[in-house]
Every structure is written in structure tokens, then in C-alpha cells.
C-alpha positions in Angstrom: -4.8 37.8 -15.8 -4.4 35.5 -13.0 -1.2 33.6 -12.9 -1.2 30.2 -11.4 1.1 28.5 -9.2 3.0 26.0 -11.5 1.6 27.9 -14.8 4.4 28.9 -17.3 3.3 31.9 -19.8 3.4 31.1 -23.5 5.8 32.9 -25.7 3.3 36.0 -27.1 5.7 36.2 -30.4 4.6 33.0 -32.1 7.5 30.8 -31.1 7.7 28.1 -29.2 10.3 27.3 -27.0 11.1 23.7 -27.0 12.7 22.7 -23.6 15.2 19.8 -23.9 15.9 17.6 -20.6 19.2 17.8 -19.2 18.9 14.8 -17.0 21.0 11.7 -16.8 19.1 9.0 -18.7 18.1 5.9 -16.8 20.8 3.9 -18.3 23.8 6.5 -17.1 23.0 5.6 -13.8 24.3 3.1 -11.1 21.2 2.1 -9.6 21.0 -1.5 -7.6 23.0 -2.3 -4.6 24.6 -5.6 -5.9 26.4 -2.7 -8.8 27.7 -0.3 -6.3 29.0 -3.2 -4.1 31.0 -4.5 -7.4 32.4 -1.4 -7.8 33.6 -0.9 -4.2 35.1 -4.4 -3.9 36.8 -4.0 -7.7 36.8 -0.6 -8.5 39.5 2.0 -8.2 40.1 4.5 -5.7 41.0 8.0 -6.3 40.4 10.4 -3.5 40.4 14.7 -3.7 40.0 17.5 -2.1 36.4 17.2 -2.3 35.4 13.8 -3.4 36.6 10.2 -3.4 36.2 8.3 -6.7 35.5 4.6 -7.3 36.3 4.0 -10.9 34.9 -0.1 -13.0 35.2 -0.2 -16.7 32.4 -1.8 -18.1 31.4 -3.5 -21.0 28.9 -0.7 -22.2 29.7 1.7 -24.4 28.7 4.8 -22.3 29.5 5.8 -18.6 27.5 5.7 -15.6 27.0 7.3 -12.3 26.2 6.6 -9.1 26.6 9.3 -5.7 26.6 7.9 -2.4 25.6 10.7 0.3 25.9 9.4 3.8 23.6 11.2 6.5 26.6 12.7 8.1 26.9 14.8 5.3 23.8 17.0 6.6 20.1 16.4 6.0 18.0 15.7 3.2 18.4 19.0 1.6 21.9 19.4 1.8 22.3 15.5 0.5 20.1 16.2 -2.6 21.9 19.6 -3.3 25.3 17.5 -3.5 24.1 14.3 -5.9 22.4 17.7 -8.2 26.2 19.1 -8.1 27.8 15.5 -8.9 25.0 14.5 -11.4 25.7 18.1 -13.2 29.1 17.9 -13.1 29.2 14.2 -14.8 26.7 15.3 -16.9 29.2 18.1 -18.4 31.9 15.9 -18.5 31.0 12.4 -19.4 32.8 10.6 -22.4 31.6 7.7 -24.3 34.4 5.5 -22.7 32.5 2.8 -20.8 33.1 3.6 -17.3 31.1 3.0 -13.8 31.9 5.7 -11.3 30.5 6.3 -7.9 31.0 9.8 -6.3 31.5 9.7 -2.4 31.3 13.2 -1.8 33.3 14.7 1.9 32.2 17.6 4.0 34.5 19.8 1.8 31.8 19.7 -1.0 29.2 21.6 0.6 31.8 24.6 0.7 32.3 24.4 -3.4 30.3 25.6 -6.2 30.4 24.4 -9.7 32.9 26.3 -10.6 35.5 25.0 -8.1 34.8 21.5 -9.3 35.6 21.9 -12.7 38.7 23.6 -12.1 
């Protein structure tokens, strides 16, 4: 057998193996510009070691998420590793409390694994 690039071998036992996304839906994020500017003029502050937090109740009954990774952070790569990390982390930890929080992650949080940040 040949195995192609991309291809993903079926079980040989019978089973299937249903995969189940574990991706923030569309409506847990913070995605226009007019939101995140709402929740930086109104929201609360709360700055760690590795992160500062903006915090908005909202009127929704679940919580959202929105990362801000400026380009001083690194490049591209390193960016997208951190909003992976943040979305993960919120992902874990999310309640149905109806909450808008933006992550502004600082330099510290390249150093950190998943691990450090739930602790």
C-alpha cells in the first residue's frame, strides 16, 4: 500500500472512530473590532504573570473569547502558537456565566506550557 499525504488509515477492526471537534464555536468568540473596543474602554483589568485580562459581562448566557497578539510578540508562528494556548486554555475552563474576555498575552507566555497556565 501507498500511503498518501493527508490520508488517515481506517480502523481494520470494524469500528469507527468518530472524531469530535474541540474548537471554540463561532458564537464563543469575540470577533469585530467595535466588541473588542467595548471591552477595552469598559471592561476590567486584571494583569499576571503571563497575561493581562480584560473582563465585560454580557447579556448571553455563555462566555466568549477574544486574544489580541501584537507583532512584537514574535512572528506569525509564534503569534498563532499563543492564541492555540489561550483558545485551549479557555476552552478547558469556560463556564456558562456570560462573560467577554480578551487575552493580551506578554513575552512571558512564549516561556510557559499548558501546564504552567493552569496552575
Amino acid at each position: 500500500q501507498v500511503a498518501l499525504k493527508g490520508h488517515q488509515p481506517q480502523p481494520t477492526c470494524g469500528a469507527r472512530v468518530q472524531l469530535v471537534p474541540q474548537t471554540l464555536k463561532r458564537n464563543e468568540r469575540i470577533r469585530r473590532r467595535p466588541e473588542y473596543l467595548r471591552i477595552q474602554k469598559n471592561g476590567i483589568r486584571t494583569h499576571g504573570r503571563y497575561l493581562t485580562l480584560l473582563i465585560l459581562p454580557n447579556d448571553l448566557s455563555r462566555s466568549r473569547l477574544g486574544v489580541t497578539a501584537s507583532r512584537r510578540l514574535g512572528g506569525a508562528v509564534v503569534r498563532n502558537r499563543i492564541k492555540r494556548l489561550a483558545r485551549e486554555f479557555f476552552r478547558r475552563t469556560k463556564s456558562s456565566v456570560g462573560l467577554d474576555v480578551v487575552v493580551l498575552p506578554r513575552r512571558e507566555f512564549l516561556n510557559t506550557d499548558y501546564a504552567s497556565l493552569e496552575s
